[in-house]
N, C-alpha and C positions, 0 to 999 in steps of 0.2 A: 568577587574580586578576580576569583579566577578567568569568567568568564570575559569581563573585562579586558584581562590584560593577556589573552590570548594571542596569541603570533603577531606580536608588534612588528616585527620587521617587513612580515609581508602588507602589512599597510602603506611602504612606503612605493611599494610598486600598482597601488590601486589607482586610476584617473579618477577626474569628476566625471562624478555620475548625473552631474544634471546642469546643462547650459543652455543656451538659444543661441540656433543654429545660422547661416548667412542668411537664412530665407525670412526672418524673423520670427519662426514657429517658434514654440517652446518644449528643445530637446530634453525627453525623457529617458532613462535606462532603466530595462526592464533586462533581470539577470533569471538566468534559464539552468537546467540541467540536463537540457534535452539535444539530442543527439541524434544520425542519422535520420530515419524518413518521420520521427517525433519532432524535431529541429527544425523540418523543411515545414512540416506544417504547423510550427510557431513561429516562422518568417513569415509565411502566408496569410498568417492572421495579424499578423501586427503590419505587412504591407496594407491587407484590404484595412485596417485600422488608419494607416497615414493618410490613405486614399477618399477615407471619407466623409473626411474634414480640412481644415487647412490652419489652425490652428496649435496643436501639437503634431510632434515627429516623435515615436515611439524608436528606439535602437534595440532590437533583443539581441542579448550578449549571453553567446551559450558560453558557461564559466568551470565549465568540467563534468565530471559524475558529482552525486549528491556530497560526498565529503571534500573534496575540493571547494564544490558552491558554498557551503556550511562556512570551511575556512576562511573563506575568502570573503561573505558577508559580517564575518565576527571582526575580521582587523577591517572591513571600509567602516564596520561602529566607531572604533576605536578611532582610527583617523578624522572620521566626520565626514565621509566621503560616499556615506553608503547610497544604491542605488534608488531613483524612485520606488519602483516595485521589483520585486523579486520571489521565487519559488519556496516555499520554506514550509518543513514537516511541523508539526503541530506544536512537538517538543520542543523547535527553535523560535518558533514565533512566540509561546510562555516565556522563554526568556525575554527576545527581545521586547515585549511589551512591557513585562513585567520591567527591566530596566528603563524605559522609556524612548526605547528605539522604533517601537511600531504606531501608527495612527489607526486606532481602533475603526474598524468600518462605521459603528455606531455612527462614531463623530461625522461620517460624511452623508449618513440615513437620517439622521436631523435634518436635512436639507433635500433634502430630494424627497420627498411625497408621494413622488410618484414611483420611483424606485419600490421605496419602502413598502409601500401600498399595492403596488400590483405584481413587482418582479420579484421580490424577494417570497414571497409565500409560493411561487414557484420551484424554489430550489430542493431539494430531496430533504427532509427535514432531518435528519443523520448526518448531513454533512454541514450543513447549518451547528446542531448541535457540537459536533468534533470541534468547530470555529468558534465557538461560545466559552471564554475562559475568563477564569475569577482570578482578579488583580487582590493581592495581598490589603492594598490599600485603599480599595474600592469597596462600596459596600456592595456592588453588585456585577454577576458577570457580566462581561461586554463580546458583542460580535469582532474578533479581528481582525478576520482576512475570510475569503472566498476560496469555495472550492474550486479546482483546475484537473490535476490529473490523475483522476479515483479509478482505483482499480479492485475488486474481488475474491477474492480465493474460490478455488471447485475442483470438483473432482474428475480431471481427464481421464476418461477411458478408452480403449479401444474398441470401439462400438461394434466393430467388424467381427473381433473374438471372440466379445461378451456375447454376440447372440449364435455365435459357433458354437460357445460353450453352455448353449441352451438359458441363458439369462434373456429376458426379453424385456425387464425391468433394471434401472439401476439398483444399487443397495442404497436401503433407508438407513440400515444401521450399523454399528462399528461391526454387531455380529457378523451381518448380511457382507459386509464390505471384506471383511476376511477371509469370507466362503468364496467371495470370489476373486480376491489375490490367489488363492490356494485354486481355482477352477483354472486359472490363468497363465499358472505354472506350468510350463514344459519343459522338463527335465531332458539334455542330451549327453550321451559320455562324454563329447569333450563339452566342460563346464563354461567357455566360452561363446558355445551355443545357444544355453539355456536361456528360455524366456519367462522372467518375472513376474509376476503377477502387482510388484508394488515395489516400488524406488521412494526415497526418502531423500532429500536435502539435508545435511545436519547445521540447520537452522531454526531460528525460534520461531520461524511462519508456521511447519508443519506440527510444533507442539502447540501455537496458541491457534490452530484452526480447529484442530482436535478438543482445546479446553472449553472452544468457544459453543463446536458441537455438545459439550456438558452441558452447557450454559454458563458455563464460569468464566469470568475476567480473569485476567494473571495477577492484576489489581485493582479493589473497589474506589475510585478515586474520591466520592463522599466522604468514606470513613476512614478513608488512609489504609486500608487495610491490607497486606500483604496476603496472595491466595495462591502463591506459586508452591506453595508445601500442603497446599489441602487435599482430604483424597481426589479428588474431580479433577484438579491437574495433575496429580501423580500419575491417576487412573489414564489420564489422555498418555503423559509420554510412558508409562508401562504401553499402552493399544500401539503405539507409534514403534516401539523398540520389538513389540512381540511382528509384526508386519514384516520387518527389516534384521530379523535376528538371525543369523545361520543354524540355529537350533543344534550344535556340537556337542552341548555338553549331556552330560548322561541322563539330566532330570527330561530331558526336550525327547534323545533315543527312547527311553522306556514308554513316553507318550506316543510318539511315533511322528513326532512331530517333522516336519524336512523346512529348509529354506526358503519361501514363497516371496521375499524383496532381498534387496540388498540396499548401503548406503553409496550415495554419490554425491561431490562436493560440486560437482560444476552443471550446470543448469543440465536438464532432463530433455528437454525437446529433442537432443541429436538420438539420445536413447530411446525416446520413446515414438521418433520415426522410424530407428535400425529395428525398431519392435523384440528393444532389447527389455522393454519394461511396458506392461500393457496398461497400469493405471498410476498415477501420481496428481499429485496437489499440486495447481497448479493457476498461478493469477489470468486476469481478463488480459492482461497486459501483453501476455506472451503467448495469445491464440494466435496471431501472425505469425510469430516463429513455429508454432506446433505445424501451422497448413504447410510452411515451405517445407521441415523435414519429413511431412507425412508426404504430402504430393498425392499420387493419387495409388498410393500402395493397399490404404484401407480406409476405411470413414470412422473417423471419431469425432466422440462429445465431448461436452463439460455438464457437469450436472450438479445439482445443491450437495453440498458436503453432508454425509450419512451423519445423522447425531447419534449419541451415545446409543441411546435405546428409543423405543414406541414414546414410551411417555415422556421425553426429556424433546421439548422443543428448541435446538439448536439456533444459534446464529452463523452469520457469516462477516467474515474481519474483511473488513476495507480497508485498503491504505492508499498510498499517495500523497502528495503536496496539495497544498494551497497556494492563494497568492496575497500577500500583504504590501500594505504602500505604507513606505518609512519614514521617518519624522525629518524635521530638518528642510522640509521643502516651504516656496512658496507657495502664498495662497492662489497664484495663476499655477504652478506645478503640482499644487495638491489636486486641483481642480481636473489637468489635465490625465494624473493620474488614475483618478474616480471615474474619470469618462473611458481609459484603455479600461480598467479593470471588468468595466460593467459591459462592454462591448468582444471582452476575450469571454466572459461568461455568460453570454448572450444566448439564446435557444437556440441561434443559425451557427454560431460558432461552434459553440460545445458541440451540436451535433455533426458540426463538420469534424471536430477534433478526434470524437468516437466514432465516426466512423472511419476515419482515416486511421487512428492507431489502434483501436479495441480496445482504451480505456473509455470509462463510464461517463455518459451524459453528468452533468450536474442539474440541470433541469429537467422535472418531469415532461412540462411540453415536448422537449426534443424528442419524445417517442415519439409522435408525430408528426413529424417534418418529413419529406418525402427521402430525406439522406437515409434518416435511421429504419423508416416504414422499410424500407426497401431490404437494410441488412436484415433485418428482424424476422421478414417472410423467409429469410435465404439463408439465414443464420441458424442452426436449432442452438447452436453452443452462446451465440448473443444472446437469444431469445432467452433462454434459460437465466442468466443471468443478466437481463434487465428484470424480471419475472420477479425477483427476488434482491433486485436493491433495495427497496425501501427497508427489508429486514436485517439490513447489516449494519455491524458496529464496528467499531474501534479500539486501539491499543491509550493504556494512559499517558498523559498528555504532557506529566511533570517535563521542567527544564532537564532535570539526569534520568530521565528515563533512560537516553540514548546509551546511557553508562552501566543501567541495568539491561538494558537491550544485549549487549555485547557480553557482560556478564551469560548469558540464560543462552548467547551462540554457542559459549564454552560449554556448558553442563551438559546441552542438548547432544553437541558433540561427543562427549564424554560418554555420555548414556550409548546414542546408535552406534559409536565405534567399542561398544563393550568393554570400556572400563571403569565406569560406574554404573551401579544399578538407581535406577529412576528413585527410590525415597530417597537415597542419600542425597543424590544432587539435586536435586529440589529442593531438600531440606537447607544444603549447602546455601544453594542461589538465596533461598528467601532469605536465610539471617544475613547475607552480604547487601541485599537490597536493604532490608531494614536497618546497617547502618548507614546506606545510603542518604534512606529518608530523614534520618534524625541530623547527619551529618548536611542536607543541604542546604538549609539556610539557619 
């Protein structure tokens, strides 16, 4: 209900989102989150998209950051207004399906053969998966939407320093990765000199990249299980808090322990070109912004996220949107919709899209198109992480995750700003999610 009656008001300033236009095509609206030089080349493709047919006319409508877009798709439900296709995280496409606002891709895989049959076993099969969700009312899960703009986690370093400071290897392990926050530290009297060895976000990326290097989910979504108080996730945000702790207090002195990160609330690229910070976590998505504040002061990488230890095979969290085509349409606009979808997720596309933003093909072909071939020779930090998509996972996919999401931004924050220690709040966050789960439907 809730979700339902969400911001009625702003539904009344929504247009239609789907008519046919003076030319007699049939106008579709495809709603975006993407912005600057991401924007320009989702105009680009949905241009070469009009161009190359003459049957529909796609409009992408960039509709704000993600919680604007979020907004603003919940009340065009509620009016009946909502777009053909549009961007939506995993968490809101369970909803809208689950209430019957999304048309499951399935339904359009029935019909295309050849789709189903030759294009679809191309897609990374992880992200396929993440778009694979169980309807309450279904006896089984259904594909709902396509992947679009996947992105990574890893571990940026300053390549320049790490082999100043005699590393010539990254760190495999959280040990190994400590050893060289701490090699990475340079200590000057005025304490606005010092350079870091490790910067932190206080957000829930850098605690579930860490859980994910355990091997542990935050939650098992087969069994419903809540793992955010287990030791494996404690253990990850204790590794994250001891990184980023100022070490003050008398237990840290007697060990000898000094400061080797600190925490920072606004994105890391401008720090970690002032080479205020030489290693941080850090998505595929925002290797662009690392090149322009590095320039060409030193060379650095991105490398696989060190897992716990030798024997604990880590993962790697991807996130990102999808793309889903909404219900309510006709059968020429559903039609028309299935043909943008399958042609923005195309091998020529996707690979234009990664290589234009430095988020992740969705197709394994795209490694070798001559766009991607070319970053991936030139790339080592691409390379590295196409190297190791196929091994990544995901965050769970419930409709209130997003609820527990924000939840786990607090705690995380609570813990690196030093006023909770890591079992409390993790023990905290798990029983408020768990009455999440019972409370949501």
């Amino acid at each position: 209900m809730r979700f339902i009656a969400c911001l009625i008001i702003a539904a009344f300033f929504i247009t239609p989102a789907r008519a046919e236009d003076g030319s007699g095509r049939i106008r579709l609206e495809f709603w975006h989150g993407m912005s600057a030089a991401q924007g320009r080349c989702v105009n680009e493709i949905t241009e070469l998209f009009n161009k190359s047919q003459d049957k529909y006319q796609v409009q992408a409508i960039y509709q704000g950051q993600y919680n604007t877009l979020s907004q603003k798709l919940i009340a065009s439900c509620y009016a009946g207004r909502q777009p053909a296709l549009s961007q939506m995280y995993p968490s809101w496409a369970y909803r809208f399906y689950r209430y019957g606002y999304l048309l499951p891709i399935d339904e359009f895989l029935k019909n295309d053969a050849e789709f189903r049959e030759k294009e679809l076993p191309d897609f990374f099969p992880t992200m396929l998966q993440e778009n694979t969700l169980k309807h309450p009312a279904k006896e089984k899960p259904e594909l709902v939407a396509l992947p679009f703009n996947k992105s990574i986690y890893m571990l940026c370093v300053n390549q320049t320093r790490m082999e100043a400071a005699g590393w010539k290897e990254p760190p495999k392990t959280w040990a190994e990765m400590r050893k060289l926050a701490e090699a990475l530290t340079q200590y000057d009297p005025d304490p606005t000199k010092t350079k870091f060895g490790f910067a932190s976000r206080p957000l829930i990326e850098d605690l579930t990249v860490e859980a994910f290097a355990a091997n542990k989910q935050l939650m098992d979504e087969d069994t419903g299980t809540v793992n955010v108080d287990s030791p494996d996730v404690i253990a990850a945000m204790e590794f994250v808090y001891d990184l980023v702790s100022k070490h003050d207090d008398e237990e840290s002195k007697k060990k000898g322990l000094r400061q080797i990160g600190f925490v920072e609330p606004s994105y890391l690229n401008g720090a970690f070109g002032a080479e205020k910070v030489s290693m941080y976590v850090c998505s595929t998505a925002s290797f662009s912004f690392n090149d322009s504040a590095v320039g060409n002061k030193f060379i650095w990488r991105a490398y696989r996220m060190p897992s716990r230890d030798e024997n604990t095979p880590g993962k790697t969290l991807m996130q990102g949107t999808n793309v889903g085509i909404f219900s309510g349409l006709t059968d020429e606009q559903k039609q028309g919709a299935w043909e943008f979808l399958k042609f923005l997720t195309s091998r020529d596309m996707t690979a234009k899209w990664s290589r234009e933003t430095g988020y992740m093909p969705v197709r394994k072909s795209a490694r070798e198109t001559p766009l991607l071939k070319e970053r991936i020779e030139r790339d080592p930090s691409f390379a590295n992480a196409i190297a190791i998509l196929e091994e990544a996972s995901f965050e769970p996919r419930f409709g209130w995750w997003e609820s527990a999401r924000n939840l786990l931004n607090r705690e995380v924050e609570a813990v690196l700003l030093g006023r909770k220690k890591a079992d409390d709040a993790m023990k905290f966050a798990a029983n408020e999610i768990r009455e999440m789960q019972k409370n949501a439907d």
